[in-house]
C-alpha positions in Angstrom: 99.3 173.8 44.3 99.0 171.7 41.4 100.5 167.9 41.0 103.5 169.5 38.6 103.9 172.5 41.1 105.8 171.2 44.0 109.5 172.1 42.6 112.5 170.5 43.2 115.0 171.6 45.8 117.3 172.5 42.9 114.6 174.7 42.0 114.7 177.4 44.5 116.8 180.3 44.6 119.7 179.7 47.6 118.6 182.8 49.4 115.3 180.7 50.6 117.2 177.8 51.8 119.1 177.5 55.2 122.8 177.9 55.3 124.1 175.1 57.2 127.9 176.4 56.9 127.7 177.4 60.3 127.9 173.5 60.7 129.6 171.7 58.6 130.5 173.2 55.0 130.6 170.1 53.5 129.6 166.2 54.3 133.5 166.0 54.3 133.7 168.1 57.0 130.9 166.4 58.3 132.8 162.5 58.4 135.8 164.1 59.8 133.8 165.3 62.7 131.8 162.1 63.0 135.3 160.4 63.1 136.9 162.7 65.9 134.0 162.5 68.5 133.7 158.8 67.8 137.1 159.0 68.9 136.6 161.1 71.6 133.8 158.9 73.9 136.4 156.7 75.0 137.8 159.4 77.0 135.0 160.0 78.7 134.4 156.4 79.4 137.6 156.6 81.4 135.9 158.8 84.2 134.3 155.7 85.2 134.2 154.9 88.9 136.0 158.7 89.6 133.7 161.4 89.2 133.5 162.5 92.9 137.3 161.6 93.7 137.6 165.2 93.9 136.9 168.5 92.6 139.2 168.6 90.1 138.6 165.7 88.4 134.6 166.3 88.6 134.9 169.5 86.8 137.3 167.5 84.0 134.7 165.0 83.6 131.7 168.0 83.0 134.1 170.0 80.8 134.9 166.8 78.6 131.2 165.7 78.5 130.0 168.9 77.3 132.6 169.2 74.6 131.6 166.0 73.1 128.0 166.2 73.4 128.4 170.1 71.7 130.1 167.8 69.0 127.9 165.1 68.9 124.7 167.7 68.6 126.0 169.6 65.9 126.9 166.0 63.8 123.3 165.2 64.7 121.7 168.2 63.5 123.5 168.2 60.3 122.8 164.9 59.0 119.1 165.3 60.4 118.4 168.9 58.9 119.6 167.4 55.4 117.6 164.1 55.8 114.9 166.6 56.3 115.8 169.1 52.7 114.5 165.5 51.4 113.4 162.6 52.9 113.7 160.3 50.4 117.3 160.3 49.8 118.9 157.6 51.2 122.5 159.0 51.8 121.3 161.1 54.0 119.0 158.6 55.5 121.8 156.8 56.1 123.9 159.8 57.7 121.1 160.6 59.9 120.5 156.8 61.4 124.7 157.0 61.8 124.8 160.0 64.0 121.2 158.7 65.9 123.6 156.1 67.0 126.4 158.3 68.1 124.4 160.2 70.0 122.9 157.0 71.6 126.4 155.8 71.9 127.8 159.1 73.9 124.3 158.9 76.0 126.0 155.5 77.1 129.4 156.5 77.6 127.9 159.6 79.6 125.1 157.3 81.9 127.6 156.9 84.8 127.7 160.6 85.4 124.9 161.0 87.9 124.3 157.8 89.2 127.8 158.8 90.6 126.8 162.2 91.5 123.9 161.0 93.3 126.0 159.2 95.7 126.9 162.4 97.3 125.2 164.5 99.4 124.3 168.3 98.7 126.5 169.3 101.2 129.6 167.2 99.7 128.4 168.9 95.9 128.6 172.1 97.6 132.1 171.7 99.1 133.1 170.9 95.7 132.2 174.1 94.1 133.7 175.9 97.0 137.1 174.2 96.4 136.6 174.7 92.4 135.2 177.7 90.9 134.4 176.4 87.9 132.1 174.1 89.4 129.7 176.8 90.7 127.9 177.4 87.0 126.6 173.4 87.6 125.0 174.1 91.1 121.1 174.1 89.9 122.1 170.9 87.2 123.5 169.5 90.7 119.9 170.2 91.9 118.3 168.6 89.1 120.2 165.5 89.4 119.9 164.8 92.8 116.0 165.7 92.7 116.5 162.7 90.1 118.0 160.7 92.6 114.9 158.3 93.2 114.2 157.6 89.0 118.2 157.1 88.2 119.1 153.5 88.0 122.6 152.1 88.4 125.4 152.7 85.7 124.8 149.5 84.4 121.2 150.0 84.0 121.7 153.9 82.7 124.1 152.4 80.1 121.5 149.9 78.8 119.2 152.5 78.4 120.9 155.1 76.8 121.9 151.9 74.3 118.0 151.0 74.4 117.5 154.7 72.9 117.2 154.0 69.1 114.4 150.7 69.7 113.0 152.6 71.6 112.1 155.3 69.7 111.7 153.1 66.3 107.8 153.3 66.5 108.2 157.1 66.1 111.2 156.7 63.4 108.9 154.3 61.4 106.1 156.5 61.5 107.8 159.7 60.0 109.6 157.1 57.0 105.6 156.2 56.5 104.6 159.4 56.2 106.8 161.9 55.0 108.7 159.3 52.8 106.5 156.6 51.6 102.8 158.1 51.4 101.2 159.9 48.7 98.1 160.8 48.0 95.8 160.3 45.4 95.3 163.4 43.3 92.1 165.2 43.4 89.9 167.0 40.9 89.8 170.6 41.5 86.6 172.9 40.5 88.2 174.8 37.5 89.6 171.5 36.1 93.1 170.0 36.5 94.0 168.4 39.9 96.3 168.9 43.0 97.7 166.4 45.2 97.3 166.9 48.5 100.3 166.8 51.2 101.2 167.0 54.9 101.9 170.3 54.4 99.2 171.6 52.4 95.8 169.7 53.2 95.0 172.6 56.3 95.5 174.6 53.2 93.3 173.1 50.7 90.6 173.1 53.2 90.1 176.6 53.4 89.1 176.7 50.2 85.6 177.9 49.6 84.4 175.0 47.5 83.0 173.0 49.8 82.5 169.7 47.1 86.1 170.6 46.9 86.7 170.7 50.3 84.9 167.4 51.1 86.9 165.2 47.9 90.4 166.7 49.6 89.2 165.3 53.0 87.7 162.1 51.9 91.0 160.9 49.8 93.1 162.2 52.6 91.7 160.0 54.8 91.0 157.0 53.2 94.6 157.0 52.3 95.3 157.2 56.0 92.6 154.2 56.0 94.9 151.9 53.9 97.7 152.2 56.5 96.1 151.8 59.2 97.4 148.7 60.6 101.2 150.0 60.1 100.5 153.6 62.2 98.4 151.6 64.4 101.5 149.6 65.4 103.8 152.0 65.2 101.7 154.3 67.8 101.0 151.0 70.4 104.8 150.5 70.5 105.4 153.9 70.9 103.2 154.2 73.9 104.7 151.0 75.0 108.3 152.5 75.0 107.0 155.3 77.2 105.3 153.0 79.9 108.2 151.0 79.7 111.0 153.3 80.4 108.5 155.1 83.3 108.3 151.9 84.8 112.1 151.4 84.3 113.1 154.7 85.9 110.0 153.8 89.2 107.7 156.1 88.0 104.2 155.0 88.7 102.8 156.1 85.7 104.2 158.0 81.7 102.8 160.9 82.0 104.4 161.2 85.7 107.7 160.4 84.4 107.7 162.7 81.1 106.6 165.9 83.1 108.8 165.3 86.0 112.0 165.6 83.4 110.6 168.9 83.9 109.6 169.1 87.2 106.5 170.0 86.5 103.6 168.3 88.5 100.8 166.6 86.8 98.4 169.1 88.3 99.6 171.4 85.5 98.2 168.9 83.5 94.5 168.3 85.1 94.5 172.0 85.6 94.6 172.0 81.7 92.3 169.6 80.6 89.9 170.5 83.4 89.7 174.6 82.8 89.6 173.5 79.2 86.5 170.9 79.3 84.5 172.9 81.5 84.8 176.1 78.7 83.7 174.2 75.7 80.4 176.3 75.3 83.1 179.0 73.6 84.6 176.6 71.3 80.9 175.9 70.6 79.8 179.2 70.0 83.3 179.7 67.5 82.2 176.6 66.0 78.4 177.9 65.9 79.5 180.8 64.1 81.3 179.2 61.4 78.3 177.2 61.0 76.4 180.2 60.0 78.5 182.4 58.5 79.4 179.6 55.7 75.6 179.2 55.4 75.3 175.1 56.3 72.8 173.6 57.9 75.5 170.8 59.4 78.6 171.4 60.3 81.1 169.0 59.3 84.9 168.1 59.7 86.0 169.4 56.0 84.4 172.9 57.2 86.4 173.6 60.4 89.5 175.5 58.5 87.4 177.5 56.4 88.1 180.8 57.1 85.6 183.0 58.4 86.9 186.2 56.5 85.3 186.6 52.9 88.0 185.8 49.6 91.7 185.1 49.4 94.6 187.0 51.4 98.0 186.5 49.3 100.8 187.0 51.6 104.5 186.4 50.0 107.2 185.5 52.1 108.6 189.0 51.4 105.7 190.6 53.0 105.4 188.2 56.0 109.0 189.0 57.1 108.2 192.5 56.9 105.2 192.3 58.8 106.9 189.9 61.6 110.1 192.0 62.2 107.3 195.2 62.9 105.3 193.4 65.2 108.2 192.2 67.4 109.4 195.9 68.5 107.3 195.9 72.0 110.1 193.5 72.9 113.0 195.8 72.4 115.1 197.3 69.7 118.2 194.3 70.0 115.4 191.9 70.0 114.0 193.2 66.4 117.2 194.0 64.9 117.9 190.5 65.9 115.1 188.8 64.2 115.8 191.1 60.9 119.1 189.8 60.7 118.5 186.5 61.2 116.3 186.4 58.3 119.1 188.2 56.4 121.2 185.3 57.0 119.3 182.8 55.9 118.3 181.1 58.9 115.0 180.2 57.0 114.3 177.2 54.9 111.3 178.9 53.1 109.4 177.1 50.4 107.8 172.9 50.1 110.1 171.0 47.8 109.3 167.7 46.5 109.8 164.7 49.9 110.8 167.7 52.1 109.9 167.2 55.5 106.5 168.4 56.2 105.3 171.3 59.3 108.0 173.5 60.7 110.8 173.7 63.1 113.5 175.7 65.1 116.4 173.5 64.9 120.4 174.3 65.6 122.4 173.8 68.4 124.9 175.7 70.7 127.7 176.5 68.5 125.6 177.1 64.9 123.2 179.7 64.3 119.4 179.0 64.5 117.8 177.1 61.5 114.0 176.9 60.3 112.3 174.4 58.4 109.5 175.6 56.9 106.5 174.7 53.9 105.6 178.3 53.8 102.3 178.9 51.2 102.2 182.5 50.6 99.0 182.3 53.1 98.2 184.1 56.5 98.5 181.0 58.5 102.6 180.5 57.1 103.1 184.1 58.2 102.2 183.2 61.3 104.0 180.1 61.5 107.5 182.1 60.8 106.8 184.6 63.8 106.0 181.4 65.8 109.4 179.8 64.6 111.1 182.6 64.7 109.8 183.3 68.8 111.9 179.6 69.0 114.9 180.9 67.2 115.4 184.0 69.3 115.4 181.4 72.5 117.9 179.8 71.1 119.6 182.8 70.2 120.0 184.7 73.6 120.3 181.3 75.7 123.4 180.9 73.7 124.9 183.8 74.1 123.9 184.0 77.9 124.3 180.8 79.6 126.9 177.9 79.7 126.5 174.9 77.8 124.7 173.2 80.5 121.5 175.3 80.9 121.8 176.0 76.9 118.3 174.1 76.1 115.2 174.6 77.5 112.1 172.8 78.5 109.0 172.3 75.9 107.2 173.8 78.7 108.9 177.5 78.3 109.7 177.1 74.7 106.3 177.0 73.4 105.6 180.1 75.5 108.3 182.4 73.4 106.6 181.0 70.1 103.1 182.0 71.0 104.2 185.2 72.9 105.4 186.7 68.7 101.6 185.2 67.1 100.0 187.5 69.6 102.2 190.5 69.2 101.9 189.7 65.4 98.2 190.2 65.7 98.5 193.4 67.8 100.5 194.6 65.3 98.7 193.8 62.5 95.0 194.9 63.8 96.9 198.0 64.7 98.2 199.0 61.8 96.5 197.5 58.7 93.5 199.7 57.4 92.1 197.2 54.8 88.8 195.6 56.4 89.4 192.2 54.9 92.3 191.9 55.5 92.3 192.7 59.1 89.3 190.3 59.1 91.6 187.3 57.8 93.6 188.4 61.0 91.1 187.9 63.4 90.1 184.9 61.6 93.5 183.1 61.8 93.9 184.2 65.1 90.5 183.0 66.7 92.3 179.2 64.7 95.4 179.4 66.5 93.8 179.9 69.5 91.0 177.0 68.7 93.8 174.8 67.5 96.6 175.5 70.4 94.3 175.6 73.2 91.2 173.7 72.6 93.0 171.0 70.3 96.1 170.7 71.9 94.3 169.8 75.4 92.0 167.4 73.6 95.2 165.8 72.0 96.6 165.9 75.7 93.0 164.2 76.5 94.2 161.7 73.6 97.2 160.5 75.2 96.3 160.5 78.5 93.4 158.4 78.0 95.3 155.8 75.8 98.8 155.5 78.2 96.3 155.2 81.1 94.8 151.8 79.0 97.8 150.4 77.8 99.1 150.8 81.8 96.0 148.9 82.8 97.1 146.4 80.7 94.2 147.2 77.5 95.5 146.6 73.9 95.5 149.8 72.0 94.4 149.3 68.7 93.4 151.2 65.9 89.7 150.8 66.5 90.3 151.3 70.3 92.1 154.9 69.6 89.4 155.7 66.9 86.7 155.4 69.7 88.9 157.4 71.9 89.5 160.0 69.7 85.5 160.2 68.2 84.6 160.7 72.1 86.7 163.6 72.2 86.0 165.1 68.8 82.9 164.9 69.7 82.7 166.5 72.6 84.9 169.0 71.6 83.2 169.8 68.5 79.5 169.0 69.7 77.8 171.5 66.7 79.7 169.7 64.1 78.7 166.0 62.6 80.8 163.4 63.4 82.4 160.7 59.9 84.6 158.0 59.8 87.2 160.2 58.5 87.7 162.3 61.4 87.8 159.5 63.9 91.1 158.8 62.3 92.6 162.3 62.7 94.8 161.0 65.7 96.8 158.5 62.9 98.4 161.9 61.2 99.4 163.8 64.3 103.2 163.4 64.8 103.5 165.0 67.8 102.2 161.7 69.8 105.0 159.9 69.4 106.5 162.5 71.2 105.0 161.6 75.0 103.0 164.1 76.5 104.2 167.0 74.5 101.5 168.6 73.6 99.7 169.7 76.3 102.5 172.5 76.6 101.7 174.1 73.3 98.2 174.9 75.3 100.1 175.8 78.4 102.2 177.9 75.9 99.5 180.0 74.7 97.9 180.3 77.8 101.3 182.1 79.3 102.0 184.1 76.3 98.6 185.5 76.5 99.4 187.0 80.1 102.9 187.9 79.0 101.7 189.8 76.2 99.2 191.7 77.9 101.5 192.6 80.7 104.3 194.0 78.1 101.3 195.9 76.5 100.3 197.5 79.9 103.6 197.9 80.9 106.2 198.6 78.0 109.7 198.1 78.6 109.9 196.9 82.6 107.7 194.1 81.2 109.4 193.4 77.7 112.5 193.3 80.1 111.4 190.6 82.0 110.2 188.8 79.7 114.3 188.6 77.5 115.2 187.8 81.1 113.4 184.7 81.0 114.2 183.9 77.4 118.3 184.7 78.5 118.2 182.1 81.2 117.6 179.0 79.3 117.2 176.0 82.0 119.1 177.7 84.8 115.5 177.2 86.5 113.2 175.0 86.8 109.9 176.5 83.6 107.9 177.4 86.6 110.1 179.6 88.6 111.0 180.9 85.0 107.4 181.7 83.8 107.1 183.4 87.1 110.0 185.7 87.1 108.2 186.8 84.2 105.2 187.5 85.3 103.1 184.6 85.2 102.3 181.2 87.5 101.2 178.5 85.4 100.6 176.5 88.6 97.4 178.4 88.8 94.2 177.8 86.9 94.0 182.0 85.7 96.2 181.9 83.0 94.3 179.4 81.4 91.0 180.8 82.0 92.6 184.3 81.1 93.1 182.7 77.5 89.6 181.6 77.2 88.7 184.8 77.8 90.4 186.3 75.6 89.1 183.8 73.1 85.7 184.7 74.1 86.2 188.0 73.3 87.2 187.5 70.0 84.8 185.2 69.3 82.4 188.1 70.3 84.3 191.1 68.5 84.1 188.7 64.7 80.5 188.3 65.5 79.9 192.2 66.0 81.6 192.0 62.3 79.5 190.1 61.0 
């Protein structure tokens, strides 16, 4: 995409933007709801000192917290989803930093909640919700919070950190103003003449160009303007990992990563398990990264070569096609379950194309009461198609958790949600090496899919690696620094990519990953893949008992804890197999594009 390319939002036609009517039709609407919940938190704040004077009252105090906090989310989402349409404007800059604080503020006026429930016993919670029926839909949240018991502070000390919420996550905050606001990049010569800028959302993209002088000028600039903000990421990264050890340490957990997978309950062996299966299976990165190696015809392999595609020429994929393609691949899971996914993209649930200072990646967003939303950059390539199933797998979460549970159990754990994204790339790519008879094409699959799979297992766990390695530093009382976190991340590169020939550039890498200021996140987009893989291959063996259980598991929300989730599906993540299943699967198609070439 050229410099003058990138439209304006104005620009594109309405039917490839979201529709955030189901919200608020206007920003109006929008201060009139802002106003009313404002209003609202003090009657919550009354509760204080009686939420287990009886049963009665505790089920008022639930009811009223949810119907502000289903208020609060949708003013939230709002303001944020139209900060995002354009990051630069400052109205709805404003708008978003306005209902950040409401939602901290209602976090406060809500933090007495459980450090009061936690003064009962289970049996006490019990004879609650046998004296009040409607208490019985909160029995596994009464669970959770009392499982909590140990890491919940007093009210005073819950309501200082639910007021602590927007310092501390300002290093986060400042990093997406840096770079999706404030940062552009120097233009770049292309080989037929003119230039093209790169972006966020487009330098994966410009990489997989053939050129490889081309290839190597997009990657130098984009780095070296990384370079010149160095210090400013830097610091906003150290105080981000900061905030996490901080709040850990505030809540008596030993350790970050302890506290941020026990909001989960999921037990840090789930996390060695990862990194361990992962690192001990390198060779088969090695041989992917071997075989790109020769088939591009280099004698060194080097970081502005990794996206190239494998697969000979250009695949042109418009949105059009990509939703037609997507809704076809998704009919092992059940006829409701594709009609859903077509409708949804009838109803413009999609924000499709990159407009000038729009938020860059992609994104499920929505909330209880609104229909699902997308952000997307999409690039008429094979990589955005599968980026909208992958969305799209988030949406129909969303979707059926809504209409299934209550309120409470409406969201879902990272852990689970990353496994009903990956579970609709792999059904896309049965369906598409099924049905596709054009060789090159079906070669471009394979391709992309052999990246996702290097790029959400192998990368992912080596981010994981990433984070883990600098929390465990800053916890020992090490500065983290930007030279510090390049050595950290060069090691890992490194070993990761052994065949390939380490530059200054790619040392830096870690500065333009958002997801780290996002604590120990990412490790469950490896996990993710790692489930969906067994899911998929049981629904293919299996048909509809299978595909069954697995919209079971996506109708349940957070009434369960991911693990006894993922298992009522079919799968224990607690194990080491599904992970190794993955590699294997990975291996195999590692082997079947070598047999093609």
């Amino acid at each position: 995409m050229s410099v003058a390319d990138v439209p304006e939002r104005e620009e594109v036609d309405e039917q490839y933007k979201w529709d955030l009517d189901s919200l608020f039709a206007s920003d109006d609407e929008w201060e009139d709801a802002f106003e009313a919940v404002s209003e609202r938190l003090g009657d919550l704040e009354a509760y204080e000192g009686q939420v287990t004077e009886d049963a009665d009252t505790l089920a008022a105090v639930l009811e009223t917290r949810e119907e502000i906090m289903r208020q609060v989310a949708n003013v939230s989402a709002y303001a944020r989803m139209r900060s995002d349409e354009d990051t630069a404007d400052q109205h709805y800059q404003a708008l978003s930093a306005r209902a950040q604080s409401l939602s901290a503020d209602a976090s406060s006026a809500a933090s007495f909640i459980e450090p009061e429930l936690q003064q009962c016993t289970r049996e006490e919670l019990q004879a609650f919700v046998e004296e009040n029926p409607a208490l019985e839909q909160y029995e596994h949240y009464f669970d959770d919070v009392l499982r909590m018991k140990p890491h919940t502070r007093s009210a005073e000390v819950e309501e200082l950190l639910a007021d602590l919420s927007e310092v501390t996550g300002a290093g986060g905050e400042v990093y997406n103003m840096l770079t999706n606001a404030d940062m552009e990049f120097p233009p770049v010569e292309e080989p037929e003449g003119g230039e093209v800028r790169p972006t966020l959302s487009n330098f994966t993209t410009l990489l997989k160009r053939r050129d490889r002088d081309f290839r190597q000028r997009v990657s130098d600039t984009f780095y070296e303007e990384w370079a010149s903000l160095r210090n400013a990421v830097g610091t906003a990264y150290k105080n981000s990992v900061k905030a996490d050890i901080k709040l850990a340490r505030a809540r008596n957990y030993e350790t970050a990563r302890q506290a941020s997978l026990d909001d989960a309950n999921i037990p840090v062996t789930v996390y060695d398990n990862l990194v361990d299966t992962v690192e001990a299976n390198l060779d088969v990165l090695h041989r992917h990264a071997e075989l790109k190696r020769d088939v591009l015809g280099v004698d060194e392999l080097r970081s502005w070569d990794l996206y190239t595609p494998l697969a000979e020429g250009e695949v042109d994929i418009p949105y059009e096609e990509a939703r037609e393609h997507v809704v076809e691949a998704v009919a092992p899971l059940g006829e409701d379950y594709q009609n859903r996914v077509a409708e949804g993209l009838d109803s413009r649930w999609v924000d499709v194309y990159e407009t000038a200072n729009k938020r860059s990646g992609a994104y499920s967003g929505g909330t209880y009461d609104s229909q699902p939303y997308i952000l997307m950059n999409y690039q008429d390539d094979m990589s955005s198609m599968y980026t909208l199933a992958h969305e799209l797998g988030h949406s129909l979460h969303s979707e059926l958790t809504s209409e299934t549970q209550p309120h409470v159990y409406s969201g879902y754990e990272i852990f689970v949600a990353e496994v009903a994204s990956t579970v609709n790339e792999a059904l896309l790519t049965e369906h598409l090496l099924e049905t596709v008879e054009d060789e090159q094409f079906r070669r471009h699959v394979l391709d992309e899919y052999l990246e996702r799979f290097r790029s959400t297992l192998f990368r992912q766990t080596m981010f994981a690696d990433f984070e883990h390695r600098t929390h465990e530093l800053a916890e020992d009382g090490e500065a983290i620094t930007p030279d510090v976190c390049d050595e950290i991340y060069g090691d890992l590169k490194s070993t990761y990519y052994e065949p390939m020939a380490m530059d200054d550039g790619i040392r830096r890498e870690w500065m333009r990953i958002p997801h780290f200021y996002y604590g120990f996140y990412v490790y469950q987009y490896a996990t993710g893949i790692s489930a969906a893989n067994a899911l998929v291959d049981r629904i293919m063996e299996e048909g509809e008992p299978a595909a069954a259980d697995y919209r079971e598991f996506l109708s349940k929300g957070s009434r369960e804890y991911p693990l006894e989730l993922l298992r009522g599906a079919g799968v224990d993540m607690a194990s080491p197999e599904p992970v190794e299943q993955a590699i294997d699967a990975y291996d195999d198609l590692v082997a079947e594009f070598e047999s093609l070439t």
